[in-house]
C-alpha positions as CSV (number, residue, x, y, z in Angstrom):
1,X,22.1,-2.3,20.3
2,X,25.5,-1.5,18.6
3,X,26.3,-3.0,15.4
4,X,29.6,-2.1,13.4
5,X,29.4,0.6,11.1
6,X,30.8,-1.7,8.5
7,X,27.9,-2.8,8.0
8,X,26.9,0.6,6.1
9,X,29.5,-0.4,3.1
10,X,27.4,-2.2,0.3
11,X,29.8,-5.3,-0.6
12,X,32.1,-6.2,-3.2
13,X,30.9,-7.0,-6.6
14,X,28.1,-4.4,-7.3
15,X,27.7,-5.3,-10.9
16,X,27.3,-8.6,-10.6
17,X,26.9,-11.4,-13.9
18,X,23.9,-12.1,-14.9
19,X,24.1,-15.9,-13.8
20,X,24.9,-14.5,-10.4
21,X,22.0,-11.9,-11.2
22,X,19.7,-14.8,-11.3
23,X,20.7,-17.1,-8.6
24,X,20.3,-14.1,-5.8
25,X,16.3,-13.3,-7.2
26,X,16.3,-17.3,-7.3
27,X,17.7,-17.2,-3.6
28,X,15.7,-14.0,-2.6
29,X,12.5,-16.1,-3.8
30,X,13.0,-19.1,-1.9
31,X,13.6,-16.9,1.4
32,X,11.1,-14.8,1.3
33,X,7.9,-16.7,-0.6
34,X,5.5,-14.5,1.6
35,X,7.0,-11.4,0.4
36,X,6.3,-12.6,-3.5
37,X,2.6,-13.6,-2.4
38,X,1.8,-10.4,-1.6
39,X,3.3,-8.9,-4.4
40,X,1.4,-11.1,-6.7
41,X,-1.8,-10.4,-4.8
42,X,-1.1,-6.7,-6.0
43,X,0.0,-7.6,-9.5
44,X,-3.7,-9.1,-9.4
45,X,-5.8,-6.4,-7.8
46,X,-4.2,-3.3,-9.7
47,X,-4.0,-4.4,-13.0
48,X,-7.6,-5.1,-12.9
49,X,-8.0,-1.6,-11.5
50,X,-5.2,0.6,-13.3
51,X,-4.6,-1.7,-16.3
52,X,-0.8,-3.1,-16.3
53,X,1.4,-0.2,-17.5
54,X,0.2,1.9,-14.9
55,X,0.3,-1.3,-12.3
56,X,3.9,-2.2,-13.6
57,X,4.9,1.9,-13.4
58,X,3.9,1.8,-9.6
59,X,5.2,-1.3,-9.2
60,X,8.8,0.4,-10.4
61,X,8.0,4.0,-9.0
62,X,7.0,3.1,-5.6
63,X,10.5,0.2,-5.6
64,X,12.5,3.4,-6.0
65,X,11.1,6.0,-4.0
66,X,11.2,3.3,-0.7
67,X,14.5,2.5,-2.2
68,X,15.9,5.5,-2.3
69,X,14.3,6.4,1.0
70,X,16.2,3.7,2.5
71,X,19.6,4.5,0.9
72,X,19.3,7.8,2.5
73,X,18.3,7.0,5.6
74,X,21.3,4.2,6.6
75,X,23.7,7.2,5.1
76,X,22.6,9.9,6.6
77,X,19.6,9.6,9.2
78,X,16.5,10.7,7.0
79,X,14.0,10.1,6.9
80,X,14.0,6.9,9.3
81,X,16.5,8.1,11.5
82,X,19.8,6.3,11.7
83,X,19.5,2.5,11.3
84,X,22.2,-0.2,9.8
85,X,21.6,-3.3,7.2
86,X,23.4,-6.1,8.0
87,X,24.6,-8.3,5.7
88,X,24.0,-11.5,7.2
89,X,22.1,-12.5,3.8
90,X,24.2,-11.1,1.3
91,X,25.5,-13.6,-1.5
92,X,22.0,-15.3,-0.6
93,X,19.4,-13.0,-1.8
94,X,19.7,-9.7,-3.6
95,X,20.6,-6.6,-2.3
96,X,21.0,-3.1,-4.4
97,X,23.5,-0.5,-2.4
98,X,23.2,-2.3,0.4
99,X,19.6,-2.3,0.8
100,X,18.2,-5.6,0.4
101,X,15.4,-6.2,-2.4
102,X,12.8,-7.6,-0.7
103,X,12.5,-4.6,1.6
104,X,12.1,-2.0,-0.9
105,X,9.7,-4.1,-2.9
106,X,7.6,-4.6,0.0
107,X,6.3,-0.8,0.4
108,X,4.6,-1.4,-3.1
109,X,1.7,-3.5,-1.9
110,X,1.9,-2.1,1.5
111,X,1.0,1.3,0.1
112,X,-1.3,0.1,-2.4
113,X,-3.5,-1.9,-0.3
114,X,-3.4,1.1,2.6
115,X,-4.5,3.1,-0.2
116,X,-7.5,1.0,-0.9
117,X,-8.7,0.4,2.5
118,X,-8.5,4.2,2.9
119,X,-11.1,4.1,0.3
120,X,-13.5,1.6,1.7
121,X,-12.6,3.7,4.6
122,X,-13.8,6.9,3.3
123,X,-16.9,5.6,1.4
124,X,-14.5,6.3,-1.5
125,X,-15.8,4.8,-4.4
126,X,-18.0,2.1,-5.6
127,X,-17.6,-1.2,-7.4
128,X,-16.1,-0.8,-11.4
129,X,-17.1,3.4,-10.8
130,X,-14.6,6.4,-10.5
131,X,-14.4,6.7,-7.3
132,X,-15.6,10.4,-5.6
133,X,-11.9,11.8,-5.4
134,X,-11.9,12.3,-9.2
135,X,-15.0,14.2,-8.4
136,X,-14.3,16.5,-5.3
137,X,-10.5,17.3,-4.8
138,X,-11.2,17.6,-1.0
139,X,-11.5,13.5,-1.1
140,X,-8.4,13.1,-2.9
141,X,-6.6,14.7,0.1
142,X,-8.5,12.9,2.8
143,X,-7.8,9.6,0.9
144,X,-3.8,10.3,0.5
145,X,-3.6,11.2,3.8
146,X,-5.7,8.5,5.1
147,X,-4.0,6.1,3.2
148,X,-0.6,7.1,5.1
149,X,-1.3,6.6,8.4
150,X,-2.8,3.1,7.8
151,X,0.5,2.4,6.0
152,X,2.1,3.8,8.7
153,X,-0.1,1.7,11.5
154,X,1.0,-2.0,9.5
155,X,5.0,-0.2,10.5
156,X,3.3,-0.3,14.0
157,X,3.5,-4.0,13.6
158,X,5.9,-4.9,11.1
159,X,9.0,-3.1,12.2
160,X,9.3,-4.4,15.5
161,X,8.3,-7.4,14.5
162,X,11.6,-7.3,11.7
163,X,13.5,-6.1,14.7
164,X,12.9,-9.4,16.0
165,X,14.4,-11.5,12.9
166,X,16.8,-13.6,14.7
167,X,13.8,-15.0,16.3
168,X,11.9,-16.1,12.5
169,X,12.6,-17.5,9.4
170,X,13.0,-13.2,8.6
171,X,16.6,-13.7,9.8
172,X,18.0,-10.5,11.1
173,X,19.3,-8.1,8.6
174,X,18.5,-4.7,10.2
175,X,19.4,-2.5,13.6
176,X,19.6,0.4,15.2
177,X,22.4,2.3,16.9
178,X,20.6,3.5,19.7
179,X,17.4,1.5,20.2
180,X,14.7,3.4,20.4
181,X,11.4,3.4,23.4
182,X,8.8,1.5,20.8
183,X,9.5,-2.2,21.5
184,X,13.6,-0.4,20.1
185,X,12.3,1.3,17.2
186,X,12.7,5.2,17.4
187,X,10.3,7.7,16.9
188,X,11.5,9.5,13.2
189,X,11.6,5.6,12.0
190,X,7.2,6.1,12.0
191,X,7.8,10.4,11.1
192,X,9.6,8.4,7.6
193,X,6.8,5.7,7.6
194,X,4.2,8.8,7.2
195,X,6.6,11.1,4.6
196,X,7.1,8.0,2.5
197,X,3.8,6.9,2.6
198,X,2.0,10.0,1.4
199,X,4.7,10.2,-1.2
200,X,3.8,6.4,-2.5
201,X,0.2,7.3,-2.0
202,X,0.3,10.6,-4.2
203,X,1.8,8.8,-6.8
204,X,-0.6,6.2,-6.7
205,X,-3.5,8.9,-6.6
206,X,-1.8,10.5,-9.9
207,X,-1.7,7.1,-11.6
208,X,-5.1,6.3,-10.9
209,X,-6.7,9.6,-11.9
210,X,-7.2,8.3,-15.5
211,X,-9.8,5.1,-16.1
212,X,-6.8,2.5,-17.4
213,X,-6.5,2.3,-21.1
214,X,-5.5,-1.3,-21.7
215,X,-8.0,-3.5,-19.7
216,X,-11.4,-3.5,-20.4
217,X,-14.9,-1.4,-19.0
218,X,-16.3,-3.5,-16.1
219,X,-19.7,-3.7,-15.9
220,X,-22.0,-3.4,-12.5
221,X,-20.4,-5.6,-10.3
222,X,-20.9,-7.2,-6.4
223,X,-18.9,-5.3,-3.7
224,X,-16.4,-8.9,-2.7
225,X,-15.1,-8.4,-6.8
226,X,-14.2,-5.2,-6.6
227,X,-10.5,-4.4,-6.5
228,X,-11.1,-1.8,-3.4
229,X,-12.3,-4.7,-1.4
230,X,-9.7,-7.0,-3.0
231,X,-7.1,-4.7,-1.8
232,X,-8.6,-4.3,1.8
233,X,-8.2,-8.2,1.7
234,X,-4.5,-7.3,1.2
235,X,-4.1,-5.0,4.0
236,X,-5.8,-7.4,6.6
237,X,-3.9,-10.3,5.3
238,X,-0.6,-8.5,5.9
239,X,-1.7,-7.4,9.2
240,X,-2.7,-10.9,10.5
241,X,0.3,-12.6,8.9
242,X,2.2,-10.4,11.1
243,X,-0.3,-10.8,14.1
244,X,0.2,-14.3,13.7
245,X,4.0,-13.9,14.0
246,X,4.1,-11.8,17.4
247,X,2.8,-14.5,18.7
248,X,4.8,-17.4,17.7
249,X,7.9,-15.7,18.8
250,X,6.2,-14.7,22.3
251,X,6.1,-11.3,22.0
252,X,2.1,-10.9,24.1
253,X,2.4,-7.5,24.0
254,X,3.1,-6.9,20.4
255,X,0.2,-9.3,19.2
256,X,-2.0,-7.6,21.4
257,X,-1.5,-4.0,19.8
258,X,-1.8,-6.0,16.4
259,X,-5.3,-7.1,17.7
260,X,-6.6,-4.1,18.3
261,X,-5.6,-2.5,15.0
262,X,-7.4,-5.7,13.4
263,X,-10.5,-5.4,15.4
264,X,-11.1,-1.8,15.1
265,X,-9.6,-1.4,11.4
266,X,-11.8,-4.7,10.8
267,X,-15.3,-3.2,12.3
268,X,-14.6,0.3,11.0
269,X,-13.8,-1.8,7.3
270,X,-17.2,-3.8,8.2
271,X,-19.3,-1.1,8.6
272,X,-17.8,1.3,5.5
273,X,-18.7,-2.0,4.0
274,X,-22.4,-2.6,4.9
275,X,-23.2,1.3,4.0
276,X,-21.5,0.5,0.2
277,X,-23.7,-2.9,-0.3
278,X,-26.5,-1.5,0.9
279,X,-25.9,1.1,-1.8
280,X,-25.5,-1.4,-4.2
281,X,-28.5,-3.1,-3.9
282,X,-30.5,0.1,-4.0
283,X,-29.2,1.3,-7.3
284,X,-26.5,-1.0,-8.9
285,X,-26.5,0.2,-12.0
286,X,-26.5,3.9,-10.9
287,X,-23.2,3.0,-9.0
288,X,-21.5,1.6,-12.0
289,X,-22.2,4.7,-14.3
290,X,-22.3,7.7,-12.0
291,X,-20.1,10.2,-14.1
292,X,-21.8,9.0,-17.2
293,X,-24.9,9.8,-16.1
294,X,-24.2,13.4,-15.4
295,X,-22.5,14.0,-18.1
296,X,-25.9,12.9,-20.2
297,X,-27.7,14.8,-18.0
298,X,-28.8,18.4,-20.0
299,X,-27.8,21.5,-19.2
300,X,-30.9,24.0,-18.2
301,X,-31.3,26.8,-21.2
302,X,-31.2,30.2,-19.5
303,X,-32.2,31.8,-22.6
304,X,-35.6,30.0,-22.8
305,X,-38.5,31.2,-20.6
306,X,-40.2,28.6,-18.3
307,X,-41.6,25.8,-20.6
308,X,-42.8,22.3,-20.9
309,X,-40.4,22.3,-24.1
310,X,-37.8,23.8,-21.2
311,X,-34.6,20.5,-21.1
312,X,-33.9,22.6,-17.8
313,X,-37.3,22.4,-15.9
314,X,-39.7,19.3,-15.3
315,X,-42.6,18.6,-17.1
């Protein structure tokens, strides 16, 4: 597909008043609801998990690393490879460089709930308890790196699917010069998808290393509560909104590659989720207070012989 390379420019009136400010997040609101009900579903989940300044900090860190990601790429190729906005909405919605709003802000919960169900994924934590990766630095890696290639698998669906615009209420505001062999989606679009993504999932693994320090302690709590399965919740409800869509707009072979991410993300999800209740129900409160536990637990004295009166050997 060739689109004009006019289209690169970001349009006239960069600064604009604040009246005109407010009209484009009122007009990027009422076309893209879905967008803002995902983004509220994360507001939900991660401040009850990080506490809201480190919720609202990813919320800002993770809009401008995918913006500036994107900003790069439509200049100069990387990381997506070469790809154009077009600016079919602009003067509806708001757009920042010539990257439209929405799209940036849309990596936030991606990342976030790919980053969750990586956990589930991993047996990576339990209910209100610090998950393992604060524990053995090995997990934090397989949970970073986990997390990216789920984000990248929802791409799987979602970019070809926004490829499609012109054919939903998504409207079409992006293209390629050259198309590429995945349903025209090149290769290096998916290489970005995975850089970005363990970038957004780093930060979010930095942000997270700390128990939050404006919400709360949560007690001992069932699995369906937690944030990690709230999250999850997130990623599957992204991926079937978009399932749903392939569908509608007759695209067979699209859905079905969206069905078979759901059903074996889903069973693998099911089962990482059957090993964690049963853990629960063996020793809730042991799950909620795991590091607190050890860190009560006395050290052996190696300067005292074998005893009863011995804190490091058994009665």
């Amino acid at each position: 597909m060739t689109i004009p390379m006019l289209s690169l420019l970001p349009g006239p009136g960069a600064a604009p008043a604040l009246g005109q400010l407010l009209a484009l997040l009122g007009g990027t609101l009422a076309l893209r609801p879905y967008v803002f009900i995902f983004l509220a579903a994360y507001l939900w989940l991660a401040s009850r998990q990080l506490g809201w300044s480190r919720t609202l900090l990813f919320l800002a860190g993770g809009y401008l690393l995918a913006w500036t990601s994107e900003l790069a790429s439509i200049h100069t190729g990387f990381p997506y490879g070469l790809y154009i906005y077009i600016p079919a909405t602009r003067g509806q919605e708001l757009w920042v460089a010539g990257v439209p709003f929405m799209d940036s802000l849309s990596y936030v919960f991606l990342s976030y709930a790919s980053y969750q169900l990586a956990a589930l994924l991993l047996a990576g934590g339990g209910l209100s308890a610090p998950p393992p990766w604060r524990r053995r630095c090995q997990q934090a890696w397989l949970q970073i790196g986990l997390g990216g290639v789920l984000f990248v698998l929802l791409d799987v669906v979602i970019d070809p699917l926004s490829l499609r615009g012109y054919r939903w209420f998504l409207g079409q505001i992006y293209g390629y010069p050259a198309s590429g062999w995945y349903f025209g989606i090149p290769l290096s679009n998916f290489a970005g998808w995975l850089v970005v993504g363990l970038l957004l999932m780093t930060l979010l693994h930095l942000l997270a290393g700390h128990p939050p320090t404006d919400t709360p302690g949560t007690a001992a709590a069932p699995p369906w509560s937690s944030p990690l399965w709230g999250g999850t919740a997130l990623y599957f409800g992204v991926l079937l909104f978009n399932l749903v869509l392939t569908f509608v707009i007759g695209e067979p072979v699209l859905g079905g590659i969206a069905v078979g991410l759901a059903v074996i993300l889903g069973g693998a999800a099911a089962a990482a989720g059957r090993a964690l209740a049963r853990a629960t129900r063996r020793s809730p409160a042991a799950l909620a207070q795991p590091t607190t536990a050890a860190a009560n637990r006395p050290e052996p004295d190696l300067t005292r012989s074998p005893g009863k009166g011995n804190p490091g050997q058994p009665s």
